[in-house]
C-alpha distance (Angstrom), angle and dihedral (degrees) to the residues before:
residue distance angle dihedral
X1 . . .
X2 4.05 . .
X3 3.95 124.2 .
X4 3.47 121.8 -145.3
X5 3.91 120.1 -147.8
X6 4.05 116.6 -152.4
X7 3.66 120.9 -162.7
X8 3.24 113.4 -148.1
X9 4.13 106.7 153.9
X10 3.88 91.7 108.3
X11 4.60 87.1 62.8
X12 3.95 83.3 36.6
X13 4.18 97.0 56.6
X14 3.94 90.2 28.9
X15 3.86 81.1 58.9
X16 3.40 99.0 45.2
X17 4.16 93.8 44.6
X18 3.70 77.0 53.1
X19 3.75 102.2 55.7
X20 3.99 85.0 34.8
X21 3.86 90.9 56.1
X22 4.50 94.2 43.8
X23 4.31 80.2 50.7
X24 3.92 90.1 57.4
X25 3.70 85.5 51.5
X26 3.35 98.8 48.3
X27 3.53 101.4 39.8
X28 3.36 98.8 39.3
X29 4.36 89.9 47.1
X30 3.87 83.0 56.2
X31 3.70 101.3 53.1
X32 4.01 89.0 45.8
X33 3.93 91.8 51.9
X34 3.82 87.7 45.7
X35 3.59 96.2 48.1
X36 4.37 87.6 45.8
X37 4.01 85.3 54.5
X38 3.87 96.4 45.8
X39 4.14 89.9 47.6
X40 4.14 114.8 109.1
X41 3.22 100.0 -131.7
X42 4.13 123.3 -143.9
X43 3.92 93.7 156.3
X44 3.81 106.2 -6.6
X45 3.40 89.7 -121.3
X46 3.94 97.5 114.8
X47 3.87 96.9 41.4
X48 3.68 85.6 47.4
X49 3.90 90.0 60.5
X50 4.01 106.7 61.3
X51 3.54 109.2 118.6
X52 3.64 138.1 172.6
X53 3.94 129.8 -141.6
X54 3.70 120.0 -169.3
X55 4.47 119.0 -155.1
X56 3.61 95.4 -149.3
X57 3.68 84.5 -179.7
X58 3.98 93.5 61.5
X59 3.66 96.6 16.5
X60 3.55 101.7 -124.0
X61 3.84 123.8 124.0
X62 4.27 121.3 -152.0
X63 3.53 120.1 -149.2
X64 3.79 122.6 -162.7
X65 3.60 150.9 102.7
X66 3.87 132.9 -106.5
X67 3.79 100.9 -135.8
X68 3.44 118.4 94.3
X69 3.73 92.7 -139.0
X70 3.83 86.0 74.9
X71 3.47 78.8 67.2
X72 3.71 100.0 50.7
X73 3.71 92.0 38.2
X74 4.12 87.2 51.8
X75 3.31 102.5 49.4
X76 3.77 106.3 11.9
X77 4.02 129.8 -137.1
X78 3.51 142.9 -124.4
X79 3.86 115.9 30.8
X80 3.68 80.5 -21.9
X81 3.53 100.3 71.1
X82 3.75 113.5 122.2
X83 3.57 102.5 -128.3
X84 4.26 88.0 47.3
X85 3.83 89.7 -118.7
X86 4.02 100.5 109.2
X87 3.41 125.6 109.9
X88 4.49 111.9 -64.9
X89 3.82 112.2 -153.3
X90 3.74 101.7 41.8
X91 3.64 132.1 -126.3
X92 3.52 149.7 -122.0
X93 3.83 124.9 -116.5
X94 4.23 143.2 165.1
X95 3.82 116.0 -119.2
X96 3.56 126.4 -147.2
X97 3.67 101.9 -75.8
X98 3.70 93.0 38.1
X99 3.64 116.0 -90.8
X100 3.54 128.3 138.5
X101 3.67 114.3 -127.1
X102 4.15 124.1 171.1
X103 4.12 113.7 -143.5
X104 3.65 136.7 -165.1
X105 4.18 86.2 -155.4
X106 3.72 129.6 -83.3
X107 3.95 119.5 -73.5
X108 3.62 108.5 -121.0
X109 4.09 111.1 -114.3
X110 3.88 92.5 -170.3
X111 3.27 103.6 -148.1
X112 3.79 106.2 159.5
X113 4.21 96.0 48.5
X114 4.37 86.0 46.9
X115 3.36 92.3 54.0
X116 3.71 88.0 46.0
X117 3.66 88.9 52.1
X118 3.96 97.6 39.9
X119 4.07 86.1 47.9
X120 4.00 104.6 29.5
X121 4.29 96.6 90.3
X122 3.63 91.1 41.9
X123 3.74 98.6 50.2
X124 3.45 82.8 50.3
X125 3.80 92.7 53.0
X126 3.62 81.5 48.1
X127 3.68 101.4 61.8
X128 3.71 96.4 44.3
X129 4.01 91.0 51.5
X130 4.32 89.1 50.4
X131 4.31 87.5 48.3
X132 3.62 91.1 38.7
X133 3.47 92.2 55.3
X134 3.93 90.9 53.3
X135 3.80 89.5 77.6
């Protein structure tokens, strides 16, 4: 009687990478649409901007936007600021078209960290039904 051994770890890890890389995308797609719903919106242009970039090399995926009003609108400014530290007093600036307008700071909406939140248990959920399913 002979036994024949098969390796097969390089289909197995290619197959998890695989499922891996399709989570990032998922996940990562899902946060970005959340974050998108939870934006105020004044012109669109800043919930318009979320975007998501997977590493399939180090499987990690990056979620953000470009505009530094995600920043403001994260975080807030002024007396507003979440960690207290913005500027106290207010300020006067021009807008776009022109007009004056004095400002305490912007009130942070945090979008980005409540769609964390909102999403966080079931992308977790998420990622144990795509490994589970490997079996």
């Amino acid at each position: 009687m002979s036994v024949q051994f098969f390796d097969y770890s390089v289909q197995v890890k290619n197959t998890i990478r695989e499922t891996a890389i399709a989570f990032l995308h998922e996940a990562a797609g899902e946060l970005v649409s959340q974050t998108a719903r939870n934006s105020r919106v004044k012109t669109g242009q800043t919930k318009r901007s979320w975007r998501y970039i997977v590493d399939e090399r180090e499987l990690r995926a990056d979620v953000g936007s470009p505009l530094e009003n995600a920043i403001w609108e994260e975080f807030g400014t002024g007396e507003y600021a979440l960690g207290g530290d913005g500027r106290k007093g207010g300020w006067y600036y021009v807008d776009d078209e022109g007009e004056g307008h004095f400002t305490r700071g912007k009130k942070p909406s945090r979008a980005f960290f409540n769609a964390f939140e909102r999403l966080k248990e079931p992308i977790k959920r998420m990622a144990e039904k795509r490994l589970g399913e490997m079996k």
